[in-house]
N, C-alpha and C positions, 0 to 999 in steps of 0.2 A: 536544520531547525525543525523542532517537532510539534504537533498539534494537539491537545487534551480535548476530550468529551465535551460537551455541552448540552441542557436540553433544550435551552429558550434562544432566542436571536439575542445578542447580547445587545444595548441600545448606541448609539452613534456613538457618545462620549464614554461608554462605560470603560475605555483602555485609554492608554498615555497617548495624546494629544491624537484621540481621535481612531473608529475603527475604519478599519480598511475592508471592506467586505470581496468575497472571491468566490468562483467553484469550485468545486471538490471535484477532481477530473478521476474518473475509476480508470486510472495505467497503471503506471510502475514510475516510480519515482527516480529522477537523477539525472545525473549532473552534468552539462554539456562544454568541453574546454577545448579553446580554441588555439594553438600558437603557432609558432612561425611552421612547423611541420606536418599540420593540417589538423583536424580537431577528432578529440577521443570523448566516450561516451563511460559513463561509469554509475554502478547503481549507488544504493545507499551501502549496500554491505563493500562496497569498492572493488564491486566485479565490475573489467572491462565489455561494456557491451558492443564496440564498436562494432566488431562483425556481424552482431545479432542486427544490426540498426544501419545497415551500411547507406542507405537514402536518406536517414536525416543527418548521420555523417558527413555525407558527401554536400547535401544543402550548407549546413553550417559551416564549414568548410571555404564553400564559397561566399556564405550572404554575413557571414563577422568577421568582423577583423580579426589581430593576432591579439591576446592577451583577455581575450574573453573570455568569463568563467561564467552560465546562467543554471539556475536552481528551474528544474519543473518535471513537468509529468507526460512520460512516451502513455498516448494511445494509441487507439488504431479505429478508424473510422468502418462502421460494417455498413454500406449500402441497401443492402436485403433486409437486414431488421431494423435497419434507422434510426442506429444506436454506436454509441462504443461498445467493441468485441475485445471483453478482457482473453479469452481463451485464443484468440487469433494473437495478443501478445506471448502466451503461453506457447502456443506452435513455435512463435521466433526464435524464442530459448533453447528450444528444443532439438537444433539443431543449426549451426553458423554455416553448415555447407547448403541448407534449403534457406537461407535468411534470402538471398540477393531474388531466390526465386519466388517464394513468399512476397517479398517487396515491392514487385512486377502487378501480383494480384490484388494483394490489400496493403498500397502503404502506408507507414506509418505516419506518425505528426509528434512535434515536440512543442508542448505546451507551457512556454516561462513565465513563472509568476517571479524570480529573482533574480537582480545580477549581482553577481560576488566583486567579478575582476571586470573594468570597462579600460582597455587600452592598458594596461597592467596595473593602473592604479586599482589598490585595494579596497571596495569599498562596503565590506562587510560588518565594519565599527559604526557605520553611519545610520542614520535614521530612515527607516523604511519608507518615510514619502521623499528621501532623496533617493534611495534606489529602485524607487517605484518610478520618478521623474526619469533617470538614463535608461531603465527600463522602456519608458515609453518614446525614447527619442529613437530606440532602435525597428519600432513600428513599421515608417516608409522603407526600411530597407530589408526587409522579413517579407517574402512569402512565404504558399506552402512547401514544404511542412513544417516549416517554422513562425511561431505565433504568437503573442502575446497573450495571456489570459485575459479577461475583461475584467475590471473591476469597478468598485463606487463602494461612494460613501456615504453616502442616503440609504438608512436603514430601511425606508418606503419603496426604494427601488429591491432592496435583496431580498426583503419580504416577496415580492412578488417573483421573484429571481425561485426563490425557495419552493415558489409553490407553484409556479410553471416547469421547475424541471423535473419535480416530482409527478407532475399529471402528466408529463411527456414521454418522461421513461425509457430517457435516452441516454442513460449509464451515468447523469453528474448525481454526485451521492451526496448533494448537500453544499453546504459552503464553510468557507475557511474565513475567521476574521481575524485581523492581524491588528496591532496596535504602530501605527504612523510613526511614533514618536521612537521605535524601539529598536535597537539593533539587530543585526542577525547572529545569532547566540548559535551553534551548530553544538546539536546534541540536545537543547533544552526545549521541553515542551510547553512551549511560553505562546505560541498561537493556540486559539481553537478552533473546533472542529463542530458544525451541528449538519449531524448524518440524516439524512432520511432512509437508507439501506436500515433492515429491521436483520442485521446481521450481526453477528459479536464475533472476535478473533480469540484462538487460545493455539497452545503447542503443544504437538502431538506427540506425545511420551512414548507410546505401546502400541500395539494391534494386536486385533486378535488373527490365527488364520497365519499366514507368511508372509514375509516382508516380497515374495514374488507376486503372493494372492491374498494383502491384506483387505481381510472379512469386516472388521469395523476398527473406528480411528478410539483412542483412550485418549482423552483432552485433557492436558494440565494449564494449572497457572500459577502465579509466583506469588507470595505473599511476601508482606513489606521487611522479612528478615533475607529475602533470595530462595527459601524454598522451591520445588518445584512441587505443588501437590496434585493430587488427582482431583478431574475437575468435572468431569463427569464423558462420555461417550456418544459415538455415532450409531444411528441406524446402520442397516446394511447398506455398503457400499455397492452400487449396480459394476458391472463389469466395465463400464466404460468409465466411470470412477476411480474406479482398480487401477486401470492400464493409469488414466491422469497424474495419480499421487505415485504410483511406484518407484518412478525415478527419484524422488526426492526423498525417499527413507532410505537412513543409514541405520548401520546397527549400532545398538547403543555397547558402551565397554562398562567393563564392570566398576567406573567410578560410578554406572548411571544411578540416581538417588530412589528409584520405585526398585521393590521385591518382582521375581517373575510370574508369583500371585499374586493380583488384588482384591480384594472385598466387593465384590459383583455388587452390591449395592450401590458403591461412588461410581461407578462410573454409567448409570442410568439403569434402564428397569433391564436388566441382561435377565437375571435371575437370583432374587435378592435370598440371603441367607447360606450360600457359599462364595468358592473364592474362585478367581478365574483366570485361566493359566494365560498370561499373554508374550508378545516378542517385544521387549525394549529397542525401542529406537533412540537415536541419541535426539535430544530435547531441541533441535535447530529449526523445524518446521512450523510455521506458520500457516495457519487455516482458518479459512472466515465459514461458520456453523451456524446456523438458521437454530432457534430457541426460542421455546416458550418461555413466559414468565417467571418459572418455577425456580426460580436460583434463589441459594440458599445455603449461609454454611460455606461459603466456595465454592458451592458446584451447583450443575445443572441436574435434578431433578429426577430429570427425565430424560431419552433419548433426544441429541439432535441430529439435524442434518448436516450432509456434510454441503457446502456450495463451491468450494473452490481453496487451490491450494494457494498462498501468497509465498512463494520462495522469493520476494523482492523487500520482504518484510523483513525485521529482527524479531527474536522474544522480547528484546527488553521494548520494543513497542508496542509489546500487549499491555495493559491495563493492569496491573499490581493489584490484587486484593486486600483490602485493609486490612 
């Protein structure tokens, strides 16, 4: 189940019978299931992560029963900045033969805000303050790394929720408010979402430069027919950027819907009034970009920045332009 935009806190009652309020944990989203043959880890695109995660495997394993299914989000605690280390998830992926060793130094935590399967009963059709109730019976028998998220339903408390975790600056990116009264809909973006990250997500169509030494990112988004269009561009990429995103561009084939010139103006201030030769990449990457205000038209303006790749994200999780 997925979460849409918002910009105000939504008020107690404003959702079916009642809001649920939560935080927005900056991981990687997915799913932890447990059965007779010990429990597997999978994101949202239904990649197995078990090896990448093998200590909250191994916890869950032991602290659920067989036939549990729980919905949340792997971070990874950084001690030194006093924060969640999205990129210390990024190393995990990066390699399942350093996961166990990684795991020793910074490990990870799995954060449930849902439960699907409780003892195989299925209870995905049921009303979110029933699955938030077995959710919370599994509390006394959860350490770490496994956890419950916290939540309430006093909009007075999430207020203050909102604006201590944003003066703290300790990776929660806001909060998620769910409606009590609702099922869990997989696939539908019937929660929402109010972010305090001033970041926006698109997918990265092009580069300019090589896909060994991509020089800046060509950002698309999809408008409400499925198009892919041009949405505008990155600054230059520093070398350590470089190296970050490499792994995660493929080449794009020639169904890809961009020409191998584009119009140097859509894609930010490159140099406007010619066109500019780039490397299609195929449209699967997911990238959260720091932007000014300047959008417009479906695109951004002006250059942004690039802050981080999301390969645990889909396209169709980006934001549709009207």
């Amino acid at each position: 189940m997925l979460a849409k935009s918002v910009e105000e806190l939504p008020l107690s009652r404003a959702l079916p019978g009642g809001c649920l309020y939560e935080p927005k944990w900056d991981g990687y989203r997915a799913l932890v299931r447990v059965d007779d043959d010990g429990a597997r880890i999978r994101s949202r695109r239904g990649v197995d992560l078990t090896d990448f995660f093998p200590d909250v495997a191994a916890a869950a394993a032991e602290q659920l029963h067989p036939g549990t299914l729980l919905d949340g989000e792997l971070v990874i605690w950084n001690r030194t900045m006093n924060g969640l280390d999205f990129a210390a998830l990024q190393r995990r992926l990066a390699s399942p033969a350093r996961a166990t060793r990684l795991a020793l130094g910074q490990p990870a935590s799995f954060v449930a805000f849902d439960i699907l399967l409780d003892g195989g009963i299925a209870l995905a059709g049921r009303p979110l303050r029933d699955r938030r109730r077995a959710l919370d019976a599994l509390v006394p028998l959860l350490t770490p790394p496994l956890q419950v998220t916290p939540a309430t339903r006093d909009q007075d408390v999430a207020a203050v929720w909102l604006r201590d975790y944003t003066s703290a600056d300790v990776g929660i990116e806001g909060l998620v408010i769910k409606a009590l009264a609702q099922p869990y809909r997989p696939g539908a973006r019937a929660w929402l979402k109010l972010r305090t990250r001033t970041t926006s997500e698109a997918i990265v169509g092009a580069v300019t430069g090589t896909l060994a030494r991509p020089e800046r990112l060509v950002l698309g988004l999809v408008d409400s027919e499925g198009r892919l269009l041009v949405a505008g561009g990155t600054a230059p990429l520093s070398a350590a950027q470089q190296r970050q995103i490499r792994p995660y561009l493929e080449p794009g084939g020639d169904e890809h819907p961009w020409p191998v010139e584009l119009p140097a103006g859509r894609t930010g201030s490159f140099s406007r009034g010619r066109r500019l030769a780039v490397v299609r990449v195929a449209p699967v990457l997911v990238v959260e970009v720091e932007a000014d205000s300047a959008f417009e038209h479906g695109r951004w303006r002006h250059l942004t920045r690039y802050a981080r790749a999301r390969p645990d994200l889909l396209p169709s999780d980006v934001p549709q332009l009207p």
